[in-house]
VEXMIDREN-109846 format. One record per residue (C-alpha): x, y, z. Coordinates in steps of 0.1 Angstrom, whole numbers, plus 2048, in hexadecimal, padded with zeros to 3 digits. Each point is the difference from the previous one (the first is absolute). Example, Ala and Ser with C-alpha at 12.3 -4.5 7.8 and 13.67 -1.06 7.14 Angstrom:
87B7D384E 80E8227F9 
END
This chain:
CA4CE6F47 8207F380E 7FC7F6825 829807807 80481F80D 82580180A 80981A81B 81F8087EF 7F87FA7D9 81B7F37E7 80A81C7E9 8197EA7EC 7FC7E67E7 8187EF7EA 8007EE7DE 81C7E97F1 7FC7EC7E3 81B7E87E8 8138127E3 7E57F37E4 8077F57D8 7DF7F47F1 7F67F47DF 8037E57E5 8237F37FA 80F811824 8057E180F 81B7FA7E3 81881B814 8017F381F 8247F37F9 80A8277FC 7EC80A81D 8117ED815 8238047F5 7F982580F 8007F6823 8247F17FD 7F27DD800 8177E17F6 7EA7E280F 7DD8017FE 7E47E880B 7DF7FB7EB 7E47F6818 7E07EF7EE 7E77E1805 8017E27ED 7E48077E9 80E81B7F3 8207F77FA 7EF7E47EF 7FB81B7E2 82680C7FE 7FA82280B 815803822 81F7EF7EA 7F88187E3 80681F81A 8197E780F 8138037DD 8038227F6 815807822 81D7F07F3 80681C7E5 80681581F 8187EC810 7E77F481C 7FC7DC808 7DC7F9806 7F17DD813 7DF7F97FE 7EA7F581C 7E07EE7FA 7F47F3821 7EC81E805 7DD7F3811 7DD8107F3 7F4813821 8217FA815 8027EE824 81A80581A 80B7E17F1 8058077E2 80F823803 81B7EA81B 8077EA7E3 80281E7EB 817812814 8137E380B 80C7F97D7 80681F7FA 81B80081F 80D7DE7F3 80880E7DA 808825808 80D81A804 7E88147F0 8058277F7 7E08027EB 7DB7F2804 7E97F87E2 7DB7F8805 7F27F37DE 7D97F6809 7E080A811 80080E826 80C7DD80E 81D7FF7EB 80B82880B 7F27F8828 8197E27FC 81B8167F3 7FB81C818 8037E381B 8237F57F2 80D8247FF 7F7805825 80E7DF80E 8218037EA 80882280F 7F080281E 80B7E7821 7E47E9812 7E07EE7F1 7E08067ED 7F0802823 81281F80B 7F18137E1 7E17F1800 7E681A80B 7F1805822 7EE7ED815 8067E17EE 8298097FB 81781A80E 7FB8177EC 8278097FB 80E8197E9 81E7F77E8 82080E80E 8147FB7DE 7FA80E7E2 7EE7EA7E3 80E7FB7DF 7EF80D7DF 7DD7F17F4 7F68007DD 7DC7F2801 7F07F57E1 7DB7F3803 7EE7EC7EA 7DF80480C 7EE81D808 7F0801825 8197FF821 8128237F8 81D7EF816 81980E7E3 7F8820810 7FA800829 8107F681D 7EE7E1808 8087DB7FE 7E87E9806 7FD7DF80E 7EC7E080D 80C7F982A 7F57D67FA 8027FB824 7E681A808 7EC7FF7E3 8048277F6 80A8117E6 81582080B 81D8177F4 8238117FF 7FF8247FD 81C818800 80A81A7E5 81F7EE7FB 7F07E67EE 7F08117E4 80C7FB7E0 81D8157EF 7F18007DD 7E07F17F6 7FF7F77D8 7DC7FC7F5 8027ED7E3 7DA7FF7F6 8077E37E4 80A7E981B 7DF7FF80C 7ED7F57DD 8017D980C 7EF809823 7DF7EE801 7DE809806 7FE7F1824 81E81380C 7FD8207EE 7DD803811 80F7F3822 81E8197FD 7E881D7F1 7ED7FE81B 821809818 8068197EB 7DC811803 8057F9828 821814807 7F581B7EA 7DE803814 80D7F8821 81B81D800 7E68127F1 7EB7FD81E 8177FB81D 80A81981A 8048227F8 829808805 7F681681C 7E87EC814 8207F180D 80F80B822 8218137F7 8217ED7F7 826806806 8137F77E6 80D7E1806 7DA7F7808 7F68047DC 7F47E17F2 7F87F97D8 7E07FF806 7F582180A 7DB8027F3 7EC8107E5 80F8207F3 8018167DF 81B7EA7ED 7F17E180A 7DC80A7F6 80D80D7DD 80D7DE7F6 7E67EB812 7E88167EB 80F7FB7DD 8037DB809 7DC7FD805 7F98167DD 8167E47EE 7F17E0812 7DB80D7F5 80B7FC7DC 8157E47FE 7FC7E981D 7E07EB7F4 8118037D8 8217F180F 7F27E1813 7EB7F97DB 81A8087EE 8207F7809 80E80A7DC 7F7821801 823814803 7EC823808 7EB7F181E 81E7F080C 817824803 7E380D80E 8017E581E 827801804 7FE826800 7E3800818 8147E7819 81D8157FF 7EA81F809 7EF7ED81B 8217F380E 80B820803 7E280D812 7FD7E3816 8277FA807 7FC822816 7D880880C 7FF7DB807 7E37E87FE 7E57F481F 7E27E9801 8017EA7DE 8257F8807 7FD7F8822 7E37E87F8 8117F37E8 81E7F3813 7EC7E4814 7EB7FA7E0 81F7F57F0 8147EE81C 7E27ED811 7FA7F07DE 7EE7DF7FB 8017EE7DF 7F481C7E7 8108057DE 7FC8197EE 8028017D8 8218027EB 8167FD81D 8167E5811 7E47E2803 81E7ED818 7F280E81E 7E3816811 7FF8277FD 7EF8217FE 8148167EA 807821812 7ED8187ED 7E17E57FF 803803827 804824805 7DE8017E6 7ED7E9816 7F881E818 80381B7F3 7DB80B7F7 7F57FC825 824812807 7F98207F2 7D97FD80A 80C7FC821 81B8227FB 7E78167EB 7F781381B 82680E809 7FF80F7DB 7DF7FE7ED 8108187E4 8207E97F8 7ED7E1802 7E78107E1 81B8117EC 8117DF802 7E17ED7EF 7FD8197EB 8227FA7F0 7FE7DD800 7DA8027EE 7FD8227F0 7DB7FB7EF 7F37F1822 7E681D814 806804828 7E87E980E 7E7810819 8157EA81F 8208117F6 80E7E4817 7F47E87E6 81780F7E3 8207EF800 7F67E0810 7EB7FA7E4 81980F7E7 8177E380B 7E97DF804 7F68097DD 8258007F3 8057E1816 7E47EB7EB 80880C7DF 8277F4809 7FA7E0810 80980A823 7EF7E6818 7E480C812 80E803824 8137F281B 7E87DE7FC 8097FD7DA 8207FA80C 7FD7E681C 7F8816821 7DF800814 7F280C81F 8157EE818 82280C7EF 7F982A804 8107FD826 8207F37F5 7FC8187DF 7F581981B 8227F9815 8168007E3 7F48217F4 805810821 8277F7800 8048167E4 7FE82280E 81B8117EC 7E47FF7E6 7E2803813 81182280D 7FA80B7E1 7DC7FF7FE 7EA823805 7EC7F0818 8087EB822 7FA7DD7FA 7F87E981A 7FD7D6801 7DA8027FF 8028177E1 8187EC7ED 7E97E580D 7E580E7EE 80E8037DA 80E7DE7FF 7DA7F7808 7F38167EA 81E7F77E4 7F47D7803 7E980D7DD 80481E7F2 7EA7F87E9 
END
């Protein structure tokens, strides 16, 4: 039972999403695609790594066919800073104009691009649009130009929301853009380009995926909100009947390839199955939003120590974002069971279709998930990744500046009680 009960209930909800092409070989038209929107210069934003492998060059390439002259950026920086998105941005003034954007890479590589896209077309600094309390919380006054955004790994679902993300250094939080200007125009989900992903960060940006499909799932019915006017409405606008039909199917597909994907890297069918499933989840999250995990995860990720995880960038400490938004969530949705005891079941029941209902219902999809966690590798906690006792205030603190998310969330949520599932998420196990 939901305790919102809104004097004047929201009757509205809303759902936007990308124009989509998906499958094997569509990330060999992106040339044409973008020769629709008129484009003549167009700048490919990707990381080092993987330009490293000649993919961003090879999409670079095939523009010129279509009378587009395409530059390639590699500076993006895996989970983006401030800093990095101001270095970002400032290149991209120094070579432009641009009239296109291109992100070839996983959700830092499209944040990055979404970054550039704002801040070429929009007056002020990254501040301005960073999201409140920690920045102003503006709203672009320009529109953006196009977005084609091509992942390579399956997890963020940034090729299809509204949200950029980003590490604040000098406060030691991780926070967010969000506007519906900055989703992507197209996403191309090319599932081929994901064959190379390894096991460390297909189970890291798995796990993402299973947390905005169940977190959308279980956030705040659309009409628990108080009543918007129209220029009020916001993407996020809670759980609803579009965003429950893909957050569903998402789940269905993770349950039969997630565990054969991190194993199996090769296997083309598990692969689709994860592209398709973060595509579904992006849509669902990208408009019922997500609550607790993410907002954990925020802190998790910025107050880093010296942590690395597997088969990423060894050059310096992180938690990989989906790792971090994994860390809590068992203790999350114990802690939200009791807002919707039916969604939090049918949910592990889709994600483990031969497992009985426990006799603690509560139990069900906690348990669901710690067992996926071991049999992927996820560490065991917040402590498996360098936090103890003495860090859950300032985890506690970082978690409570992100109320855009924690809004979301079918129940209030208060210090003590985010408090209490870092404790409880030192071991889950």
């Amino acid at each position: 039972m939901s305790v919102y009960s809104p004097a004047n209930p929201e009757s509205v909800f809303t759902y936007g999403a990308p124009q989509l092409k998906f499958g094997h070989g569509s990330a060999d038209e992106i040339g044409y695609d973008l020769s629709q929107t008129g484009a003549k210069r167009a700048l490919v934003v990707t990381d080092p790594g993987l330009a490293a492998t000649g993919i961003p060059q090879r999409v670079a390439d095939q523009m010129a066919q279509f009378g587009i002259e395409a530059v390639v950026f590699d500076g993006s920086h895996v989970e983006p800073t401030d800093e990095s998105l101001e270095h970002a941005v400032g290149w991209a003034r120094e070579h432009g104009p641009w009239d296109a954007i291109v992100a070839v890479g996983g959700g830092s590589s499209i944040d990055t691009a979404k970054a550039i896209n704002l801040m070429t077309t929009n007056p002020g600094v990254l501040m301005d649009y960073i999201n409140k309390p920690v920045g102003g919380g503006k709203a672009p006054v320009n529109p953006l130009n196009p977005l084609i955004a091509v992942p390579t790994t399956t997890g963020t679902g940034s090729e299809s929301t509204t949200i950029c993300v980003l590490d604040v250094l000098s406060l030691k939080v991780k926070t967010g853009i969000s506007h519906a200007r900055l989703r992507p125009t197209l996403a191309v989900i090319d599932p081929a380009l994901t064959l190379t992903q390894p096991a460390g960060v297909t189970a890291a940006s798995g796990m993402d995926i299973l947390c905005h499909a169940l977190e959308s799932y279980t956030a705040r019915w659309y009409t628990t909100y108080d009543h918007k006017t129209p220029e009020q409405r916001v993407p996020y606008c809670g759980s609803n009947p579009i965003s429950d039909m893909w957050s569903e199917k998402a789940l269905t597909l993770l349950a039969g390839s997630f565990r054969r994907a991190v194993r199996h890297g090769d296997d083309e069918k598990a692969r689709g199955d994860m592209a398709m499933a973060a595509t579904f989840a992006g849509m669902g999250f990208g408009n019922a939003g997500v609550h607790i995990p993410h907002a954990n995860a925020y802190p998790i990720a910025g107050q880093v120590k010296d942590f690395r995880p597997l088969d990423y960038p060894a050059d310096e400490p992180m938690v990989p974002h989906g790792m971090s938004v994994s860390l809590t969530a068992p203790e999350a949705f114990r802690f939200t069971f009791e807002a919707s005891p039916d969604r939090h079941v049918r949910a592990a029941q889709l994600l483990a279709p031969n497992a009985g209902v426990p006799t603690d219902a509560t139990e069900f999809l906690p348990t669901v998930l710690v067992d996926l966690m071991r049999d992927i590798d996820i560490p065991n906690g917040i402590a498996a990744v360098g936090f103890d006792e003495g860090d859950i205030p300032s985890l506690v603190d970082g978690t409570m500046k992100q109320q855009r998310l924690l809004a979301t969330c079918p129940r209030e949520v208060t210090e003590d009680d985010i408090a209490g599932i870092f404790q409880r998420s030192l071991n889950l196990w």
